[in-house]
C-alpha positions as CSV (number, residue, x, y, z in Angstrom):
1,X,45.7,-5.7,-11.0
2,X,47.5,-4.0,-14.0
3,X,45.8,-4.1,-17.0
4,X,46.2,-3.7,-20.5
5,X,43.6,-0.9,-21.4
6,X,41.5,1.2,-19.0
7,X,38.9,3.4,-20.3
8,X,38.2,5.6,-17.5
9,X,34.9,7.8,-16.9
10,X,33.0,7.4,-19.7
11,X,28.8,6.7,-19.7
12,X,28.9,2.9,-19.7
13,X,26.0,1.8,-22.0
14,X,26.1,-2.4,-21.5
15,X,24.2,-3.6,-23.9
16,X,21.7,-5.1,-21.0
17,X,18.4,-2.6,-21.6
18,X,19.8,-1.2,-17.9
19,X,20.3,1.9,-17.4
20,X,23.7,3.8,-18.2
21,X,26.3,4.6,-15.4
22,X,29.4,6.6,-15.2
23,X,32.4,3.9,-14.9
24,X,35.2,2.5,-16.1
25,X,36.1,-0.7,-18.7
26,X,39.5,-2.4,-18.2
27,X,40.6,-4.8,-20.8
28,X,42.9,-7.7,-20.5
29,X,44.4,-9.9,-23.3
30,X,41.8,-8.8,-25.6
31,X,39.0,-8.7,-23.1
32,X,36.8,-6.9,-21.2
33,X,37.6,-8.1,-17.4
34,X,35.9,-5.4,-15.7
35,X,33.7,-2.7,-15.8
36,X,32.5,0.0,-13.3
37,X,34.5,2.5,-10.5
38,X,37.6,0.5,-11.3
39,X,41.2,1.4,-9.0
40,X,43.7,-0.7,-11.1
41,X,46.3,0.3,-13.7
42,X,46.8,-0.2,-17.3
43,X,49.5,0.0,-19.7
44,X,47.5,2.6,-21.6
45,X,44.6,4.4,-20.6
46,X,41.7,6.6,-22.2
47,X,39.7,9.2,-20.7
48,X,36.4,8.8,-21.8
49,X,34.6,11.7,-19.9
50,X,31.5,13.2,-22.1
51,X,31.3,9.7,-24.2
52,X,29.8,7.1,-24.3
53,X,31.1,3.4,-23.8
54,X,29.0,0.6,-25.5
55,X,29.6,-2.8,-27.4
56,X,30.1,-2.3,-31.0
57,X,27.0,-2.0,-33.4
58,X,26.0,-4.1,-35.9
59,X,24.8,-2.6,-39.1
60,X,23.3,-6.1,-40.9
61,X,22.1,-3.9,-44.1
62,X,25.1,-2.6,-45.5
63,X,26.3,-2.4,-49.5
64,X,30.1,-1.8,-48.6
65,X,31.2,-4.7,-50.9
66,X,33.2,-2.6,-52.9
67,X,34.1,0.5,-50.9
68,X,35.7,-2.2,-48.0
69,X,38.5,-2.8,-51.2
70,X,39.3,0.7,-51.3
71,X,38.0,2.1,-47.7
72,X,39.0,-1.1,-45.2
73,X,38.5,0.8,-42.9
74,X,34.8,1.3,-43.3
75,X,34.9,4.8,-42.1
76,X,31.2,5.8,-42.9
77,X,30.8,2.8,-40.2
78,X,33.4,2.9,-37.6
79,X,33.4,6.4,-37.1
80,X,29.7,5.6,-35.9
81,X,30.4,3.2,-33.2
82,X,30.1,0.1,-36.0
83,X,32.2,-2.1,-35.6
84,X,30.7,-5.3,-37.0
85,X,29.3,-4.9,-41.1
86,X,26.9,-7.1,-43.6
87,X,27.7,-6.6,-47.1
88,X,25.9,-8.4,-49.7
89,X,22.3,-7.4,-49.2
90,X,19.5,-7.4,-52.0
91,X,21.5,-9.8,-53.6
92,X,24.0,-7.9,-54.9
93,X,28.0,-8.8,-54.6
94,X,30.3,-8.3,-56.6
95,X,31.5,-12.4,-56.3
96,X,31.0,-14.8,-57.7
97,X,32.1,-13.2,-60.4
98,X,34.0,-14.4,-64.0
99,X,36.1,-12.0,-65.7
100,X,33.8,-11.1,-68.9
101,X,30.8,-10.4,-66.1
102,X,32.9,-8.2,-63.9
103,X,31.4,-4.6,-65.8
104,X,27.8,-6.2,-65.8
105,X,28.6,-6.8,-61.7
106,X,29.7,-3.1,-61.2
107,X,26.4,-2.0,-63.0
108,X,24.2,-3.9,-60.3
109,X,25.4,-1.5,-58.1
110,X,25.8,1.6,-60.1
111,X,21.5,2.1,-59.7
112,X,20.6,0.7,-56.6
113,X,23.5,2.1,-54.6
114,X,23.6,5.0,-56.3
115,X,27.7,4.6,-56.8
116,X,29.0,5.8,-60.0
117,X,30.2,3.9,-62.7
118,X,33.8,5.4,-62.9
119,X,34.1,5.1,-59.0
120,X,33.7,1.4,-59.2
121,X,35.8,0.6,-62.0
122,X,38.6,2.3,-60.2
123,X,37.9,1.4,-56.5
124,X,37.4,-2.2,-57.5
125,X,40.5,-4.4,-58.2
126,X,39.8,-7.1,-59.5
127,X,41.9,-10.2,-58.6
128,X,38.8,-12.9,-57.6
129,X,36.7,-14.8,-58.9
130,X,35.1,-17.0,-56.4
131,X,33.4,-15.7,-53.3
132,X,36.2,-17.3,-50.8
133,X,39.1,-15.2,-53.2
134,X,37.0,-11.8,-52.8
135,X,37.1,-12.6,-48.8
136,X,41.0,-13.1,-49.2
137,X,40.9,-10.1,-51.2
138,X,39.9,-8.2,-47.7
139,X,41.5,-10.1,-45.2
140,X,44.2,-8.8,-43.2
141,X,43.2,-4.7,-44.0
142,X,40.1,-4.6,-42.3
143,X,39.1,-2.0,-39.5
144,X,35.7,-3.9,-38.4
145,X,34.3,-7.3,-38.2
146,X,32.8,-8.3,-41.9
147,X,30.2,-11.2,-42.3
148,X,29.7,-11.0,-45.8
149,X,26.2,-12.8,-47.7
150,X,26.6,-14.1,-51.3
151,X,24.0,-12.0,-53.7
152,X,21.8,-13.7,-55.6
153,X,22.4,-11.6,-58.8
154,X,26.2,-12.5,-58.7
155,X,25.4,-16.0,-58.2
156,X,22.6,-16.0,-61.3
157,X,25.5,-13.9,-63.4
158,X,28.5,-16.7,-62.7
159,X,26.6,-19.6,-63.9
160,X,24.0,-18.2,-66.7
161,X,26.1,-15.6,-67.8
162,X,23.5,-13.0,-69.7
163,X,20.9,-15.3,-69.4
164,X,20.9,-14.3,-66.0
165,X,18.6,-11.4,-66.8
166,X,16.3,-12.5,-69.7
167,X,14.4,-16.1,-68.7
168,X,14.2,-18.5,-65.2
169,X,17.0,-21.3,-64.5
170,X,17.3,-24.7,-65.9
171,X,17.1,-27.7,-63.4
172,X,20.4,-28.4,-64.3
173,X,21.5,-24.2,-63.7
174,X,19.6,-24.2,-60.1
175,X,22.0,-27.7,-59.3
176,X,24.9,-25.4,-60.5
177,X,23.7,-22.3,-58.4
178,X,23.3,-24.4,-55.3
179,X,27.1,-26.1,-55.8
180,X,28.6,-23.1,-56.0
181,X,26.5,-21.4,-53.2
182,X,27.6,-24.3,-51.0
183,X,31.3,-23.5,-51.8
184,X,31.4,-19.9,-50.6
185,X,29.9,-20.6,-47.6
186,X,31.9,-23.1,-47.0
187,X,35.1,-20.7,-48.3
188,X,33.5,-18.1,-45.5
189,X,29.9,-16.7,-46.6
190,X,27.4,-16.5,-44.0
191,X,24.2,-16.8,-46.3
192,X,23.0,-15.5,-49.6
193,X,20.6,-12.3,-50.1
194,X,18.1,-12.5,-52.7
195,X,15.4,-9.8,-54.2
196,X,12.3,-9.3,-55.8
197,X,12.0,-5.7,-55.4
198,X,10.4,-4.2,-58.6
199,X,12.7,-0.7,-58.3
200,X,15.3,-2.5,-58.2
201,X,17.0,-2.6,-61.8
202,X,20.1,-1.3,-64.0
203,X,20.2,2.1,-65.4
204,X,18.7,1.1,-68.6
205,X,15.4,-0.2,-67.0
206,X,16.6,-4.1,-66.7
207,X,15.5,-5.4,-63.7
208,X,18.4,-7.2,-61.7
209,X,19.0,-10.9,-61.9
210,X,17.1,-12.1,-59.3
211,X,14.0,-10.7,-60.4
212,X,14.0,-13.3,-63.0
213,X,13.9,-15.9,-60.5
214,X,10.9,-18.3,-59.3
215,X,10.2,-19.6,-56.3
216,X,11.4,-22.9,-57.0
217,X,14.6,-21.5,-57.8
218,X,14.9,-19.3,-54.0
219,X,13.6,-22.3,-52.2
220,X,15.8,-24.2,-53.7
221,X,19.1,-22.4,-52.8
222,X,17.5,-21.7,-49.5
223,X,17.5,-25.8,-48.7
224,X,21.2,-25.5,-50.2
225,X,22.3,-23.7,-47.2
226,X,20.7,-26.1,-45.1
């Protein structure tokens, strides 16, 4: 059988908790048909003697919302063995997002992922306001699989503006939260990250939006993505 990639002689690590073996993986029409001592041919082939071969990682904690606009290829994860990424952890995205928030946004992350300022305003183009646009924003460039959560602080930002990080939500503001949290995923977001981590804050000492949350407010967007 000719197949369409052979990776020959590598150390097969399947995923299974077995243990590794020496072997080959041939791929056909974008799948893996085969794996072990394997005779057939390929259109291309890669000797993989002295690596190893192994499904793709998944890193669910990443913060590479920005960087994937300027880096697609997420190098500080594929060159790893990544191939699957989850930005939008500890509540921090950078959409939702309305033009006069859009410095705020990039301070969330200036602190807590200890990316400078200046790095962000030029890595980041801006051309989205709604979490499905900042998806758009990244599809068709990407090197590895992105499954991206809204962040709460982004989400608090959009609808209360600076309000967001000085009192709790209105009734009527956690209604609005929860609309526009069904929206994105619906537009493509697998979930929303929230935070109550007391280090957490802006350079100033400010703690992020969602520490101003209560409860009611995070169980409440939590039944929204029910």
């Amino acid at each position: 059988m000719a197949y369409d990639v052979l990776i020959r002689g590598g150390r097969i690590y399947d995923g299974s908790g077995m243990p590794s073996y020496l072997g080959d993986v041939a791929v056909k029409a974008g799948r893996i048909v085969e794996a072990g001592r394997i005779s057939g041919t390929a259109e291309w082939v890669i000797r993989a003697d002295g690596l190893a071969v192994s499904p793709g990682f998944i890193d669910f904690h990443t913060h590479l919302d920005a960087q994937l606009l300027w880096d697609p290829l997420a190098t500080s994860s594929c060159y790893h063995g990544v191939t699957t990424v989850i930005p939008g952890n500890c509540a921090l995205s950078l959409a939702p997002c309305k033009e006069p928030d859009r410095e705020t946004i990039l301070k969330s992350f200036e602190r807590v992922e200890a990316i400078t300022l200046p790095a962000l305003r030029s890595g980041v183009k801006w051309g989205f306001t709604t979490f499905p646009q900042y998806l758009g924003a990244l599809r068709g460039k990407l090197g590895v699989n992105v499954a991206a959560l809204m962040g709460h602080c982004a989400l608090r930002q959009f609808v209360m503006g600076e309000a967001s990080i000085e009192r709790a939500a209105t009734p009527a503001e956690i209604h609005q939260m929860k609309e526009v949290l069904k929206d994105g995923v619906r537009g493509g977001a697998i979930g929303f990250s929230t935070n109550q981590n007391p280090v957490h804050m802006y350079a100033d000492g400010t703690p992020i939006q969602s520490r101003f949350a209560t409860d009611e407010e995070i169980v409440e967007l939590a039944c929204a993505l029910g």
